[in-house]
C-alpha positions as a LaTeX table, in Angstrom:
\begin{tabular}{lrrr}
\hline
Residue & $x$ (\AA) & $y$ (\AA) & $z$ (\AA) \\
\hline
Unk1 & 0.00 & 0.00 & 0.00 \\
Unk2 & 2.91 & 2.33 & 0.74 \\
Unk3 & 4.22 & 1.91 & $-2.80$ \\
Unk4 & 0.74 & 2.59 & $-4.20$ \\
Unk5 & 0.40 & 6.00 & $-2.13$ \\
Unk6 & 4.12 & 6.71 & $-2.84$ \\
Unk7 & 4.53 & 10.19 & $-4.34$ \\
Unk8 & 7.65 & 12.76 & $-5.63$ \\
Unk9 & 7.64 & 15.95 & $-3.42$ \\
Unk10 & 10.80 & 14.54 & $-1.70$ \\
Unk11 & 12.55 & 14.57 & $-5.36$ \\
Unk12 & 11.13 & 18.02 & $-6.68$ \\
Unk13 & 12.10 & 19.58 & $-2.67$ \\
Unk14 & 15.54 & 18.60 & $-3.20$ \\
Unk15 & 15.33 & 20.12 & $-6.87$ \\
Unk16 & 14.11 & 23.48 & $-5.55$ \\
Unk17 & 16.70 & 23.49 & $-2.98$ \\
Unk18 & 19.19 & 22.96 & $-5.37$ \\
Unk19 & 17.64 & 24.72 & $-8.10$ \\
Unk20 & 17.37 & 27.79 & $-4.70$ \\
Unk21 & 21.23 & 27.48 & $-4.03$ \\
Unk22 & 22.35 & 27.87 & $-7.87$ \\
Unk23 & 20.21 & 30.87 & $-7.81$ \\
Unk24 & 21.93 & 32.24 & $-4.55$ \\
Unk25 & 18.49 & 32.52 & $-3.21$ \\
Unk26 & 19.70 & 31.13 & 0.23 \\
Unk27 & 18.56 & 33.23 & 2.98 \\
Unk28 & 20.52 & 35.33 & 4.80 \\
Unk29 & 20.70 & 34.37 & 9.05 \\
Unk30 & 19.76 & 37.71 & 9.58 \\
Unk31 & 16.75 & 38.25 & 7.29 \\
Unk32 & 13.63 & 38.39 & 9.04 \\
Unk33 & 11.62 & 35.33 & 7.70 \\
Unk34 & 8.99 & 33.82 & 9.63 \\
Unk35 & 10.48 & 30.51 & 11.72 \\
Unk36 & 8.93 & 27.14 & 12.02 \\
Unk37 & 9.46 & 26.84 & 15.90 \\
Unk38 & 12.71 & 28.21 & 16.99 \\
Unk39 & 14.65 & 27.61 & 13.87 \\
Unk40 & 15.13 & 30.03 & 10.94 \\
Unk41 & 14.79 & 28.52 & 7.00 \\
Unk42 & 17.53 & 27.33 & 5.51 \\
Unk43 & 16.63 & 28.27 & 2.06 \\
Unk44 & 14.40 & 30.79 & 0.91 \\
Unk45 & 12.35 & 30.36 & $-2.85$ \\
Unk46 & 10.66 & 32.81 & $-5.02$ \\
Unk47 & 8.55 & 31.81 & $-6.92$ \\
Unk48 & 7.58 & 28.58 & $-5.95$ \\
Unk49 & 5.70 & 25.64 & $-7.70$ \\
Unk50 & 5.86 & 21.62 & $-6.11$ \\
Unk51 & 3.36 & 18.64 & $-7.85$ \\
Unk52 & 2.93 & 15.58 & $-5.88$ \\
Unk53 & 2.15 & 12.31 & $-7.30$ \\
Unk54 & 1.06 & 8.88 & $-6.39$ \\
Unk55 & 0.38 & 5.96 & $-8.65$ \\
Unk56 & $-2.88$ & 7.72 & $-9.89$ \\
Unk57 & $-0.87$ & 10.62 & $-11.51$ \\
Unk58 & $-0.93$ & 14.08 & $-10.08$ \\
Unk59 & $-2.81$ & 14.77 & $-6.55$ \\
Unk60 & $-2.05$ & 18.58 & $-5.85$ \\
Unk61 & $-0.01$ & 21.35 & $-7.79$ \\
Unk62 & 0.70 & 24.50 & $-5.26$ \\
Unk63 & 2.22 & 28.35 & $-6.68$ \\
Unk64 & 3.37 & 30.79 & $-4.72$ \\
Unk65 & 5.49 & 33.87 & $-4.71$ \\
Unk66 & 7.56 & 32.59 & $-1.80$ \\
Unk67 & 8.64 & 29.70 & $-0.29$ \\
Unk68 & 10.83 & 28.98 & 3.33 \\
Unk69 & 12.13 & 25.74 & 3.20 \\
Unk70 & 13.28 & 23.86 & 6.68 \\
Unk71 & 14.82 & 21.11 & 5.39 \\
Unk72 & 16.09 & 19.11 & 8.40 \\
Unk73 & 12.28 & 19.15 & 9.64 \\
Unk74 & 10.83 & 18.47 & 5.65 \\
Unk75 & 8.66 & 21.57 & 6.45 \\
Unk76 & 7.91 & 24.68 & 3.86 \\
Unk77 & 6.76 & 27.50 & 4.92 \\
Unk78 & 4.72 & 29.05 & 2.39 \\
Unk79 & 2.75 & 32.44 & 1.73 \\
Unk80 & 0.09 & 33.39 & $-0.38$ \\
Unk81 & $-0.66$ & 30.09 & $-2.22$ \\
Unk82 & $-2.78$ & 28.61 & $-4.51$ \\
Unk83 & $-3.15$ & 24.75 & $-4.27$ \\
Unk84 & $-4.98$ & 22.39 & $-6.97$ \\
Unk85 & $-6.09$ & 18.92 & $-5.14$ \\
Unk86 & $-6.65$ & 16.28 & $-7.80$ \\
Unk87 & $-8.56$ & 13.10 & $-7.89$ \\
Unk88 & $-7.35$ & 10.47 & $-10.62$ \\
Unk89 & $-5.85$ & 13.16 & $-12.65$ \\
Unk90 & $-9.04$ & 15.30 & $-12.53$ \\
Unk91 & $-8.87$ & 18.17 & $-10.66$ \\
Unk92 & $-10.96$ & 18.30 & $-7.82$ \\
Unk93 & $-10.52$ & 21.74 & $-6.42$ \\
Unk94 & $-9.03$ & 25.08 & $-5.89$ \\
Unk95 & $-7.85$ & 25.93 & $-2.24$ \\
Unk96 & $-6.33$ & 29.87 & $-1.82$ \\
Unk97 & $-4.87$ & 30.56 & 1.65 \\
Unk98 & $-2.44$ & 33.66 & 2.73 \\
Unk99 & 0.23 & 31.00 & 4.68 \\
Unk100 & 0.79 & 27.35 & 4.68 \\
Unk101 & 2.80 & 24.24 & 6.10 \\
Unk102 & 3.25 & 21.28 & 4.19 \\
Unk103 & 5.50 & 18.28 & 5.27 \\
Unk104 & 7.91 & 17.33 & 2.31 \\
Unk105 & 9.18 & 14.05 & 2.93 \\
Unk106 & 8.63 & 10.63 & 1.07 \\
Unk107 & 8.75 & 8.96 & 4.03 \\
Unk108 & 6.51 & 8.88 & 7.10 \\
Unk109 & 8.28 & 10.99 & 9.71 \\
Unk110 & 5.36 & 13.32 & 11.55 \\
Unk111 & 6.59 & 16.88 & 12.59 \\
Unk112 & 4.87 & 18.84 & 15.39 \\
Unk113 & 4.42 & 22.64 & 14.91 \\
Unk114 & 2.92 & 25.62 & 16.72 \\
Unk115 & 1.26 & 28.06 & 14.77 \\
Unk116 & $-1.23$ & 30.76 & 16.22 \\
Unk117 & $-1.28$ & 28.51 & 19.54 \\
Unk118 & $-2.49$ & 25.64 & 17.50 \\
Unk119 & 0.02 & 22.58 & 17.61 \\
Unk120 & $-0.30$ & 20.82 & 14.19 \\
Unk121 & 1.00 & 17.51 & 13.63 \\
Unk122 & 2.16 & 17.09 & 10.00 \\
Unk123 & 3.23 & 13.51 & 8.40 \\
Unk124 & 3.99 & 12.73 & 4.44 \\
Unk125 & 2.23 & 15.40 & 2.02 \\
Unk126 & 0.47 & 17.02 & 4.75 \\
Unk127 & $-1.00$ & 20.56 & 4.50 \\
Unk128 & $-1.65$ & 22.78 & 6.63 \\
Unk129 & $-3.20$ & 26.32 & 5.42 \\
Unk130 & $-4.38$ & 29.23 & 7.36 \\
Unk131 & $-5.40$ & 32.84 & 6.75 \\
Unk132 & $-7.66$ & 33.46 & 4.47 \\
Unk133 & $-8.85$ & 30.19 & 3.46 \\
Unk134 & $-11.30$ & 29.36 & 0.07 \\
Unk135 & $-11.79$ & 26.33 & $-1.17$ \\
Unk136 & $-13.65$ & 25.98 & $-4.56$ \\
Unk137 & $-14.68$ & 22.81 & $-6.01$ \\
Unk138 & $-15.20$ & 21.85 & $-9.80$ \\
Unk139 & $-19.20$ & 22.11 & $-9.05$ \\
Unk140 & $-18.82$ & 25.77 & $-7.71$ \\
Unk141 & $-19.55$ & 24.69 & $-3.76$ \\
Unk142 & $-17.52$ & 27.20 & $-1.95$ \\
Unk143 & $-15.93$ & 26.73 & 1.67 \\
Unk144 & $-14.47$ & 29.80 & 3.49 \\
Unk145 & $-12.60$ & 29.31 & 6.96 \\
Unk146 & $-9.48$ & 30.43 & 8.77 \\
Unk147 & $-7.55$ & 27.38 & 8.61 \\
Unk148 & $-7.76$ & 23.74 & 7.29 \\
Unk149 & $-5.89$ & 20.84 & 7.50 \\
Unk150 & $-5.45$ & 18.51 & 4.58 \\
Unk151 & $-4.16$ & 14.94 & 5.25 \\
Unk152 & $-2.78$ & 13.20 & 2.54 \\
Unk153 & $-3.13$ & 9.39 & 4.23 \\
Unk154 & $-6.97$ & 10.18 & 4.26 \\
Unk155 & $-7.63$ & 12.37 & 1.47 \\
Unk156 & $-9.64$ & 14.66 & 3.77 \\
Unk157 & $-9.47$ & 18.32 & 4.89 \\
Unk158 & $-10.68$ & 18.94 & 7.92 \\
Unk159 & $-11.10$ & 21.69 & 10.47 \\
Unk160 & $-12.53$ & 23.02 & 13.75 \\
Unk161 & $-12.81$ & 26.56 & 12.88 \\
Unk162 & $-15.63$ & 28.48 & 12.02 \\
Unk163 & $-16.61$ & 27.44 & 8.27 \\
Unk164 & $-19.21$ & 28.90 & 5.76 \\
Unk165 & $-19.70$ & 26.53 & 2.50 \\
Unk166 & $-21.95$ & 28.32 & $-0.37$ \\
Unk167 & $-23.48$ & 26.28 & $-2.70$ \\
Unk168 & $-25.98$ & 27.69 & $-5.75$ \\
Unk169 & $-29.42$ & 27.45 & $-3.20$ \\
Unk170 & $-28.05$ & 27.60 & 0.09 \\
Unk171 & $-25.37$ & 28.59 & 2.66 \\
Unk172 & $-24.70$ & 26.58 & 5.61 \\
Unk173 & $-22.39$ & 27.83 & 8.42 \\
Unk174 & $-20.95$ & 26.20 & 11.35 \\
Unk175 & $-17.96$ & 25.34 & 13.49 \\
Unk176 & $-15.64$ & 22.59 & 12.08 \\
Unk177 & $-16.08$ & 20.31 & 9.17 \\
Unk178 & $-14.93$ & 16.81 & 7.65 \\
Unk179 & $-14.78$ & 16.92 & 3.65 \\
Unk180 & $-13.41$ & 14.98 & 0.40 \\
Unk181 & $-10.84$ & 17.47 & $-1.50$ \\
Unk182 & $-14.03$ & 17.56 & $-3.81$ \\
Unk183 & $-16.36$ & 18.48 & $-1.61$ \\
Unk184 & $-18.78$ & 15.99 & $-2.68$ \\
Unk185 & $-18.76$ & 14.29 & 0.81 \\
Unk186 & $-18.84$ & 17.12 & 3.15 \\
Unk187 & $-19.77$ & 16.88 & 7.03 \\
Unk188 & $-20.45$ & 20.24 & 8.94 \\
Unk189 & $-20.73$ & 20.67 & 12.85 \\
Unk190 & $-22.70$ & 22.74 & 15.13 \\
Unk191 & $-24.41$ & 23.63 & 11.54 \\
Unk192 & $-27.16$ & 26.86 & 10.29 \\
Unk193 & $-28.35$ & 26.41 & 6.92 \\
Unk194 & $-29.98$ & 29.26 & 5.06 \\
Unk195 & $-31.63$ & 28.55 & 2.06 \\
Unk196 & $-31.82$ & 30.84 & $-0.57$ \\
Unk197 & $-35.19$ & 31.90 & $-2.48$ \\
\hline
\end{tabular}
């Protein structure tokens, strides 16, 4: 099953930090980019683009104008980014978010990190976006909250912030939510649906 699930960002992380240090991108100790706990990046990328597949083909495609990378913790810090989430080489939908975490490695090695007094545990293609956050699905459903988590073993996004999905008829609001990347199966908490006339 690991094989089956296995997927590139490992590869393409190590060509952007290569592809960073030939451009003499590194960052400077001194410059004042965010940290991921106490540590500063190593490597700093502008722009940014990563794909991650699995034997299906393509699962998500993120750009952004920037791009911290912590490589002994296979975190990236990233801001303003756009993130496609695919399903069997279809896409599935559009997430937009001012910041985001995402765990590089191939391999399963979780990562603990404190952002905004939230401590978010991030394993293998992990995401974790805050600030901001839309996600769009092929259909048109819309989902706006401050943060989500996406986890790559489950192929869910899920969060326990205040959320407000708008569909064509109706807009539902509540606090936390369970969803596909599609947003075809979509759970809501604590829920208030409004239906439109």
């Amino acid at each position: 099953m690991g094989s089956a699930r296995s997927f590139l960002p490992l590869l393409i992380f190590s060509f952007l930090v290569g592809l960073a240090g030939c451009r003499g991108s590194r960052a400077p100790a001194s410059a004042a980019a965010p940290s991921v706990g106490s540590e500063a990046p190593e490597l700093t990328m502008e722009p940014v683009r990563i794909q991650s597949y699995s034997a299906d083909g393509l699962e998500w495609e993120l750009e952004a104008p920037r791009a911290q990378g912590y490589t002994t913790k296979n975190i990236m810090h990233i801001n303003q980014l756009s993130v496609s989430l695919f399903d069997k080489g279809q896409k599935s939908s559009d997430i937009k978010a001012d910041e985001g975490l995402i765990h590089t490695s191939q391999q399963s090695s979780p990562t603990s990190e404190t952002v905004s007094s939230r401590t978010i545990t991030l394993d293998s293609g992990d995401m974790y976006l805050y600030g901001n956050v839309v996600v769009v699905s092929t259909d048109g459903a819309r989902v706006d909250t401050d943060w989500l988590l996406y986890r790559k073993s489950t192929d869910l996004i899920t969060s326990t912030a205040p959320v407000k999905i708008t569909r064509d008829n109706s807009v539902t609001t509540g606090v936390g939510m369970e969803a596909k990347p599609d947003l075809s199966v979509l759970n809501i908490f604590n829920q208030t649906l409004v239906i439109k006339e």
